[in-house]
C-alpha positions as CSV (number, residue, x, y, z in Angstrom):
1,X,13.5,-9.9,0.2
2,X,13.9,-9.8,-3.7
3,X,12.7,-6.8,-5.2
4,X,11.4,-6.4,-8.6
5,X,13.1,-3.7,-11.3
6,X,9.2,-2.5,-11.9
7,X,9.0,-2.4,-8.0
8,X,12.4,-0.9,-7.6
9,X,10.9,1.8,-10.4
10,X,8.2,2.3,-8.8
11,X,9.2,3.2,-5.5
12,X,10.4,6.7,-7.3
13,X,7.0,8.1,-7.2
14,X,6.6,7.3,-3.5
15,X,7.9,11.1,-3.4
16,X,4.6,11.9,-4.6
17,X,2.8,10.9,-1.7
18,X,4.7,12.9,0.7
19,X,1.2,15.1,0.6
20,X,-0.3,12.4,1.9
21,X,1.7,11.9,4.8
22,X,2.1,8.2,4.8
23,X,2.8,6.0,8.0
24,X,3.1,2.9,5.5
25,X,3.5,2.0,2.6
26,X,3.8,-1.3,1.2
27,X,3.5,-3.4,-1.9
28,X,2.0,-7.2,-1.5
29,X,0.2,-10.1,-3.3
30,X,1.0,-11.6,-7.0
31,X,3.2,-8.8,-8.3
32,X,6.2,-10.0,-5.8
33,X,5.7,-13.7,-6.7
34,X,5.2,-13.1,-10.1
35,X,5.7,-9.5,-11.9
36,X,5.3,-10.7,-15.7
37,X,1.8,-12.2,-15.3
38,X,0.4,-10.2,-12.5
39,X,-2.8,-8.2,-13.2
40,X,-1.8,-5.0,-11.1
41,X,0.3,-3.9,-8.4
42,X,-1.5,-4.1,-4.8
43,X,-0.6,-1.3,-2.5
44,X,-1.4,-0.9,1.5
45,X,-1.4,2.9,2.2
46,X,-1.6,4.1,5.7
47,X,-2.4,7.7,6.7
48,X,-4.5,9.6,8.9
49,X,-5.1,12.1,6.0
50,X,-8.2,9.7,5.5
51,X,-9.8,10.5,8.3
52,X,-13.5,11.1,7.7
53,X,-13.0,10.6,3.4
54,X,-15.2,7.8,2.6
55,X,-13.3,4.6,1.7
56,X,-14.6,4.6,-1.9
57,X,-13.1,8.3,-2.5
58,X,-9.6,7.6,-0.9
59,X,-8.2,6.7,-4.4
60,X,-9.3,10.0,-5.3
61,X,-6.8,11.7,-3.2
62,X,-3.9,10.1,-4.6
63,X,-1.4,11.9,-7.0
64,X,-2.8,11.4,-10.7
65,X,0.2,9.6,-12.2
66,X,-1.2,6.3,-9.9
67,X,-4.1,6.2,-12.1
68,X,-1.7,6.1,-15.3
69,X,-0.5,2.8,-13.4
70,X,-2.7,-0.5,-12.8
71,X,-2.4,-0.1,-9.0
72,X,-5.2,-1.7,-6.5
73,X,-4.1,0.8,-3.7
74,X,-5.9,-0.1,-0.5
75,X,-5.9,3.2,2.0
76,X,-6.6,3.2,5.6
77,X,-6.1,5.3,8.8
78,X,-3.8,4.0,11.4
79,X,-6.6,2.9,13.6
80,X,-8.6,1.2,10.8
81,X,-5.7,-0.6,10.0
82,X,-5.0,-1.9,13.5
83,X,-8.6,-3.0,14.1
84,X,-7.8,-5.0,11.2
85,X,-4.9,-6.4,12.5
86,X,-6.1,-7.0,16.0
87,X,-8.7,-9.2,14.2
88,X,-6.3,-10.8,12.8
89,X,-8.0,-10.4,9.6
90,X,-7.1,-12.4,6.4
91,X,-6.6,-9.5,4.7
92,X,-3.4,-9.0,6.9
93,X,-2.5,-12.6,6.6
94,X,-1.9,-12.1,3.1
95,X,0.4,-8.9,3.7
96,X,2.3,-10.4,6.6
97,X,3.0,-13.4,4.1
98,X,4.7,-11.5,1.0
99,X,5.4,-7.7,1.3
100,X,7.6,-5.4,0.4
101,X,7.9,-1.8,2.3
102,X,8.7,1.4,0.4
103,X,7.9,4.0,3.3
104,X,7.4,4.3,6.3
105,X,7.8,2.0,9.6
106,X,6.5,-1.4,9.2
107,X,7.4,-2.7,12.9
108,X,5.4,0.0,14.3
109,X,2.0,-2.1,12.5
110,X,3.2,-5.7,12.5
């Protein structure tokens, strides 16, 4: 799959959530089709550091140069994530449809 420069830079802070432990990550939606007029940068973050932090305050936990970037970063536990994808929930449509990984093991959620 054809990766963006700005994705390609990007993936360099991935280091910084090594605190967070990440099963997952992975970049999806407009930015891949389109990098020069997307809005933002959507990213799928899965970690069972999240366990019990309200969904709301998950952002907070993130390293503060992501909130120098315009990044819609959607954070879930493992098992929140799977109930979503045993639903087959069209949130995980759009992923499945255009995604790039830049951590973790993607066969062990799709």
């Amino acid at each position: 799959m054809y990766m963006p420069t700005e994705l390609m830079n990007f993936s360099s802070l991935i280091g910084e959530l090594n605190k967070l432990k990440p099963d997952l990550v992975v970049a999806f939606g407009s930015y891949l089709q389109d990098p020069y007029n997307a809005r933002d940068l959507d990213i799928l973050l899965i970690s069972d550091v999240f366990e019990g932090v309200y969904y709301q305050h998950r952002r907070l936990l993130l390293p503060s140069k992501f909130n120098m970037l315009t990044i819609d970063a959607y954070c879930f536990t493992s098992e929140e994530f799977r109930s979503l994808f045993v639903a087959d929930h069209p949130f995980i449509k759009a992923i499945k449809k255009n995604h790039v990984v830049l951590a973790g093991d993607f066969n062990g959620y799709f």
